[in-house]
N, C-alpha and C positions, 0 to 999 in steps of 0.2 A: 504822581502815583495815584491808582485810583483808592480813595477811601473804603474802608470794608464798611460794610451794612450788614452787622449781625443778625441772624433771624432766630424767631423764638423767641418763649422768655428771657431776661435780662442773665446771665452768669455770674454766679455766685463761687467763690472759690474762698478756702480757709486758707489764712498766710499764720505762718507757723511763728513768725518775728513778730507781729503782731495779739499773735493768738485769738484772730476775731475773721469771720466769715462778712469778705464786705466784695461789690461789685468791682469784676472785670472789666477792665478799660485797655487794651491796648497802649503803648507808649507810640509807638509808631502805628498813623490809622492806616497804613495797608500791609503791613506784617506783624505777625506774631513772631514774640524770637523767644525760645524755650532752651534751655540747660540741663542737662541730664547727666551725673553722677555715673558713669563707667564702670565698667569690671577692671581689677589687676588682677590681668592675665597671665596664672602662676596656675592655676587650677581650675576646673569642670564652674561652672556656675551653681550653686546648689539650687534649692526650689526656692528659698528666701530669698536669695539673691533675684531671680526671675521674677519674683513679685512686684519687684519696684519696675521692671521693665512693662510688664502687665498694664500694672495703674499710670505708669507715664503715655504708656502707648494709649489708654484708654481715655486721658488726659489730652493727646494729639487728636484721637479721631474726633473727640466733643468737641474742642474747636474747629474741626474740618466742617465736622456734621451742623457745625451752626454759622458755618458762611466765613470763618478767620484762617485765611494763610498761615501755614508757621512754617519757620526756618529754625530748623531742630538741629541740635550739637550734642552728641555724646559722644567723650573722650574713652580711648584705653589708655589702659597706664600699664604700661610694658616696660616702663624703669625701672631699676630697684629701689625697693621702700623696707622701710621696718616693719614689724609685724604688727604692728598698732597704732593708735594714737600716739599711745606712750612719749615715742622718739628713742623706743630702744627695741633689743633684738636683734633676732636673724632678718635679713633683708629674705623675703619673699622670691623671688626672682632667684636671686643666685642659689636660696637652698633648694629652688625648686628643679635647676638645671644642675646643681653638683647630685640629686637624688637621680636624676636622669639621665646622669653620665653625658650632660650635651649644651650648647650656650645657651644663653639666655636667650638669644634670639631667636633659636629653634622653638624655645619654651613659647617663648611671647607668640609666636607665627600659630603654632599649635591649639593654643587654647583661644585665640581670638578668632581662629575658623571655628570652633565648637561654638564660642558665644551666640556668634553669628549662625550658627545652623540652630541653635535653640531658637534664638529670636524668630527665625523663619520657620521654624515647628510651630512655633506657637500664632501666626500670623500678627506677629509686630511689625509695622512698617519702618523700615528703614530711615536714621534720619538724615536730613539735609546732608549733613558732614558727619564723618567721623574722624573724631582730630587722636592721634596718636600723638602719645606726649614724647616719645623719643625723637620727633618730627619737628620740638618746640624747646627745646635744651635751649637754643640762646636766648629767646622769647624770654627763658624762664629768667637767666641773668640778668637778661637788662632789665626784668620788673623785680627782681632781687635787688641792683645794682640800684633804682629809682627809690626804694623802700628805704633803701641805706643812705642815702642823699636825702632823703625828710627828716632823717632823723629818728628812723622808727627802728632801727636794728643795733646790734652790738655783733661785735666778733670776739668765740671763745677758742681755744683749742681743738673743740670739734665740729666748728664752721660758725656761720652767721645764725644768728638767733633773733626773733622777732619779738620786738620789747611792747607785750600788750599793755601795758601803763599808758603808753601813746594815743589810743584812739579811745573816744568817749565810748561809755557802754558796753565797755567788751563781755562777751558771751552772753548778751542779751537774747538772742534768739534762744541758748538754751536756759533762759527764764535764771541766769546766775549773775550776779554782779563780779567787775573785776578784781575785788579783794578776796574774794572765796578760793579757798586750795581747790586745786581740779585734781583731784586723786587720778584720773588714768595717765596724768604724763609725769612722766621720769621725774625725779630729779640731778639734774647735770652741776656740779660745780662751776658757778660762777653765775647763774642762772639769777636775772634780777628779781626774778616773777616765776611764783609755782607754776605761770599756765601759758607762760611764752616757749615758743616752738620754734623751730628749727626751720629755716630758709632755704639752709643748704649745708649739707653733710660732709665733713671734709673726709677723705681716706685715710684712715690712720695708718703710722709711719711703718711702712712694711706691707702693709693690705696689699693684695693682689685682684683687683676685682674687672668681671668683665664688663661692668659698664659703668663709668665713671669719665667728669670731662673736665677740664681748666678750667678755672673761673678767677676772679679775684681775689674766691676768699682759698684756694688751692683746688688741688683736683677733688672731686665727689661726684655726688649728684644732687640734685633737686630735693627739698623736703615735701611732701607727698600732700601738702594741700597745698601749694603751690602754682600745681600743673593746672587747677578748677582754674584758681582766679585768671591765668594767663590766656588759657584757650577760652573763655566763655569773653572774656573781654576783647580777643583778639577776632574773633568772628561775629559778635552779637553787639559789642560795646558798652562801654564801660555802666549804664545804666540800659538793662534789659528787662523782658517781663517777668518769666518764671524760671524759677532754678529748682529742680527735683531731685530727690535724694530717697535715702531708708532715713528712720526715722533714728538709728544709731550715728548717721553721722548732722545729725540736729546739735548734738551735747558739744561736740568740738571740732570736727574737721568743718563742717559750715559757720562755725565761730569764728575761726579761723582764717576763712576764704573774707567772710564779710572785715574781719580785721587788715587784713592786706589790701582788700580794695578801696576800704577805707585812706591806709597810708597814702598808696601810690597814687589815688584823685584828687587829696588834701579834699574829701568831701566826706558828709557823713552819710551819704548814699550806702547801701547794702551791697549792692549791683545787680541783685534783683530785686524788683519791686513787689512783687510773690515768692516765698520759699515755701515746699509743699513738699511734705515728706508720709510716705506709706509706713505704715506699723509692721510689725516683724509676722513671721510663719510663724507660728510653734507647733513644736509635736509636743507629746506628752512626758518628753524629757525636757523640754525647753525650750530655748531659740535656738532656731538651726543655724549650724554656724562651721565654716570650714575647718575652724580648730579642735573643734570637739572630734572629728574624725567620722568616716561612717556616715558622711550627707547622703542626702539625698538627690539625685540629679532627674534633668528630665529622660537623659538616658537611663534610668531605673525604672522610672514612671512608663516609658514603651515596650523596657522590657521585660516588662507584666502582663503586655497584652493590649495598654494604656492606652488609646488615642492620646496625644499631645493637646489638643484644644478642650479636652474634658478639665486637664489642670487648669488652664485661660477659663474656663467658666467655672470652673471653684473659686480663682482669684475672684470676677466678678460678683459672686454670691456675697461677699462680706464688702463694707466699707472701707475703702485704703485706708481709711486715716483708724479701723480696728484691728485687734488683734486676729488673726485667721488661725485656726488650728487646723493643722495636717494630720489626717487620719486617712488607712486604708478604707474605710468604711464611707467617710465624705466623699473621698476621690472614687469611691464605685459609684455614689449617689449624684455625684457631679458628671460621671460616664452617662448613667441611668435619663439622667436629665438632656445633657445632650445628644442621646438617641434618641430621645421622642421631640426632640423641635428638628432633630434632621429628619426621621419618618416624615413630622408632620406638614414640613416643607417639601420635603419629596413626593406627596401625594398631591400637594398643590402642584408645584409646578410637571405632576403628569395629566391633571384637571383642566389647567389654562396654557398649557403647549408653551411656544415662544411667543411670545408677544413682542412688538417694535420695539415698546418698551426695556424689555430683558435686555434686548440683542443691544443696543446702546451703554445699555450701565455695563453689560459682560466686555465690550470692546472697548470701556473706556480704562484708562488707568487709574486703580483703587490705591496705588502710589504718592499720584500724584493731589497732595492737598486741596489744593483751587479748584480741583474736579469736584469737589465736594456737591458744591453748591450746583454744579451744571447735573450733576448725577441725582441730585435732590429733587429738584427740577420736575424733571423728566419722569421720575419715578412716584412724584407726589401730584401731579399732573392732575389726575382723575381720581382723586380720593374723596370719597363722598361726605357727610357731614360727621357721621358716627367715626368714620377711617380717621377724621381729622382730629375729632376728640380726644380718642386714644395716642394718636400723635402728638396731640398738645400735652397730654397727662404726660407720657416719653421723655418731651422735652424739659418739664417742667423737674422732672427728677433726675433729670441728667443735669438739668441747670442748679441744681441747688445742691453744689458741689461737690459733682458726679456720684447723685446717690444712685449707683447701678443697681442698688439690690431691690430699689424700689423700681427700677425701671425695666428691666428681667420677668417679672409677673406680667406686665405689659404687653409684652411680646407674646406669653403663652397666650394671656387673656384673648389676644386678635387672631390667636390660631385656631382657639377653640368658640368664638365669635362666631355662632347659627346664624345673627343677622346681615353679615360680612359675605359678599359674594367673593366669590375664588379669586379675582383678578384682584380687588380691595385688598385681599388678604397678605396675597406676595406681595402687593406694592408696600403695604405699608413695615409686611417683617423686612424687606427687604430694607428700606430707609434706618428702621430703626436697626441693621444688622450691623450699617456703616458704622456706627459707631461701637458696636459691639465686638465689632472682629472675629464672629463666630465663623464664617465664611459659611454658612447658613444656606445662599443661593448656589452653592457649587458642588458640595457635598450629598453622597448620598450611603445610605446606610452601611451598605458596603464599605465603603470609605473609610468605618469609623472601625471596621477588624481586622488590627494589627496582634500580627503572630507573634505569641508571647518568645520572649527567647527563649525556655526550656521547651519547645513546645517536641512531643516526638514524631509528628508528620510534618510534612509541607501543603498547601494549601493543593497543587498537583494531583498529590495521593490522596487528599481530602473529595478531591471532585472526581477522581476518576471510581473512589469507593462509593458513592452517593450516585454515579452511575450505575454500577454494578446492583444496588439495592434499589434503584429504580428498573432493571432488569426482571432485578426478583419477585419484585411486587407486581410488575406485568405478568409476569408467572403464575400468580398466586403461591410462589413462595416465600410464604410468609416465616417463617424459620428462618430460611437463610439473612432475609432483610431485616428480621429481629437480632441476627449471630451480628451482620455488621453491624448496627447501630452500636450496640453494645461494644465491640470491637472500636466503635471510633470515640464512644463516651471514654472509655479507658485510654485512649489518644490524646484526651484533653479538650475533644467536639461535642460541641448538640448536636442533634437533629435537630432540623423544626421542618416537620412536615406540614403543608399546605400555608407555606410562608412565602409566595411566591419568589422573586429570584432571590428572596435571604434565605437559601436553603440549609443554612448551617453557620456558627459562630463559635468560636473557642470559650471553652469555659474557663474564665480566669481566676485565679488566687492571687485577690492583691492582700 
């Protein structure tokens, strides 16, 4: 395999097990292999939930953007689980298909097309694989069945349980040693350990459930950190580079995963050699959270009027690893902001036409990882010395574990760059956009005016009146072209007269 040759400053990444910011190294030199924390697919994604996709995805492109392959895995978990950590509860899944009057499987099919349309709202690239855990039911056994044969489980009345006394350092990663009570998980009679969990869930006598399977220890299903260690090790192997997460499942579900992959290797390996977890959304009630009711979705967010990528550059505005607040007012200033690098790219690229350049990175695929480097190439080609400064300053804040927020002023800075000629300027927002995911070079202002759903015209009768007031005004009826306007402000439209083709945009209330 050929060796990767990283460019740019050296990558700097914070590992959460360790709690210390130290250089990236690849495990394997020609692939990167990353692990990515999934949705259970029972309900809509809220904006919290999407965050972590944000920072992962932003996590993908910085290594793309600096010359490393990754072969990326993120799992759905479409099984039934309990509503928590805990290990107690309504299973998820089934209440979410007994509310819907329909199987789980409808349920599961259903929200994992929406996840998937948010991600492609938001330009997340897809990863390598997406491992579906109902796809890996016996996977899950025989690494249950192997745990049980070290010596690391016990069997009680309501299945196999995982005895964390076994492995050194347990819940090291969330900075707790293994004698400390873990207040979020149940306690079960018979249970040897306040903070040993569940392997596998038996059905209790009578349960009628629609997704459940035979195993050794009876019928059930899977205990719900389970599915992580099984698929991350079955595609990436048992010591990988990075495993990403929220930062809520840092305290125990990743405690967890690292305690299981411990038993089943007989090593005191993690299985990943980076754990990196984003900090929570908050609104001003708190952290969003599907149980409190009343999320927020990115379907909310469009249908306000919202461009989708305005949220993707709010997320960028703060540090993953801080707290981000969600307000109406950020998210219009986060719109605000991303209309003026889409104008101010749109004016470039009617200044410098197509260039060879363009037409190569537009036809290559921004999919495909290892393009990274050929698409960098090509686009940094002819960058002068000042182009390359600003490039280097880019790289150096993306490299010092992906501080985007310092690397975001960068991008304006070279937009607004007097001594940057026009072709400088796209080359270089364009490089820095890879890793940004704005889709920067494709967009154009128009682009960004999605009709709010209450809106009471359609964009049709918005153009065909804005006709009829350009009539009037060849007229010199300025009355009647004054009665429209007003007519279409009361519609929920501006005008913007001598705005060339933005001849109008909704006025929104977010």
């Amino acid at each position: 395999m050929t060796e990767i040759v990283a460019s740019g400053a050296p990558l700097m990444l914070f590992d959460s097990l360790t709690r210390a910011t130290r250089p990236f190294e690849p495990i394997d030199p020609a692939m990167v292999r990353l692990y990515s924390c999934g949705p259970t697919v029972y309900n809509f994604a809220h904006l919290g939930n999407l965050r972590a996709y944000v920072f992962t995805d932003t996590l993908r492109r910085t290594l793309n953007w600096k010359g490393y392959p990754v072969n990326h895995v993120i799992n759905i978990t479409d099984v039934g689980h309990l509503t928590s950590d805990a290990d107690e509860g309504d299973d998820k899944m089934e209440a979410a298909a007994k509310k819907a009057a329909t199987t789980i499987w409808e349920i599961a099919a259903f929200y994992t097309r929406a996840f998937k349309t948010d991600l492609e709202a938001l330009n997340i690239v897809s990863p390598t694989i997406w491992s579906v855990a109902t796809d890996h039911i016996q996977d899950m056994i025989a690494f249950a069945r192997a745990i049980e044969q070290a010596g690391a489980s016990y069997e009680l009345d309501s299945g196999l349980y995982f005895d964390t006394s076994k492995v050194p350092d347990y819940g090291l990663l969330a900075g707790m040693r293994a004698d400390e009570t873990v207040g979020r998980i149940a306690e079960v009679e018979g249970k040897r350990n306040p903070a040993d969990f569940a392997l596998w869930r038996r059905s209790a006598d009578g349960e009628l459930r629609q997704m459940e399977w035979l195993s050794p220890w009876g019928p059930g299903a899977p205990g719900w950190h389970l599915e992580c260690s099984v698929m991350s090790m079955k595609y990436l192997g048992t010591q990988f580079d990075i495993h990403t997460g929220g930062i809520d499942h840092r305290e125990i579900h990743h405690c967890n995963e690292i305690a299981q992959n411990q038993a089943f290797t007989g090593s005191p390996q993690s299985g990943a050699n980076f754990w990196m977890h984003n900090n929570f959304l908050v609104d001003r009630g708190g952290k969003m959270s599907k149980s409190k009711g009343g999320f927020a979705t990115l379907a909310s967010v469009i249908d306000k009027g919202v461009h989708p990528l305005a949220y993707r550059l709010l997320c960028l505005s703060a540090h993953y690893r801080s707290e981000l607040e969600f307000s109406p007012e950020g998210l219009a200033a986060a719109l605000t902001r991303l209309q003026r690098l889409v104008i101010g790219v749109e004016q470039l690229r009617d200044t410098v036409g197509k260039p060879d350049w363009m037409r190569v990175v537009v036809e290559s695929s921004a999919s495909k990882g290892a393009s990274f480097a050929y698409q960098r190439a090509v686009i940094e080609a002819g960058l002068d010395a000042r182009a390359r400064e600003l490039l280097n300053q880019f790289d150096t804040a993306l490299s010092s574990d992906l501080m985007v927020p310092q690397a975001l002023p960068l991008l304006e800075q070279a937009l607004a760059d007097k001594s940057l000629a026009g072709d400088q300027k796209l080359r270089l927002v364009t490089s820095m956009d890879m890793a940004l995911g704005l889709q920067l070079l494709g967009l154009s202002r128009i682009d960004l005016r999605v009709r709010p759903s209450d809106a009471r015209i359609d964009e049709s009768e918005v153009e065909a009146r804005l006709d009829a007031r350009q009539q009037a005004r060849a007229a010199k009826d300025y009355s009647a072209s004054d009665r429209i306007r007003d007519e279409l402000s009361e519609c929920g439209v501006a005008v913007m007269d001598g705005a060339g083709p933005m001849r109008w945009d909704w006025i929104l209330d977010i």
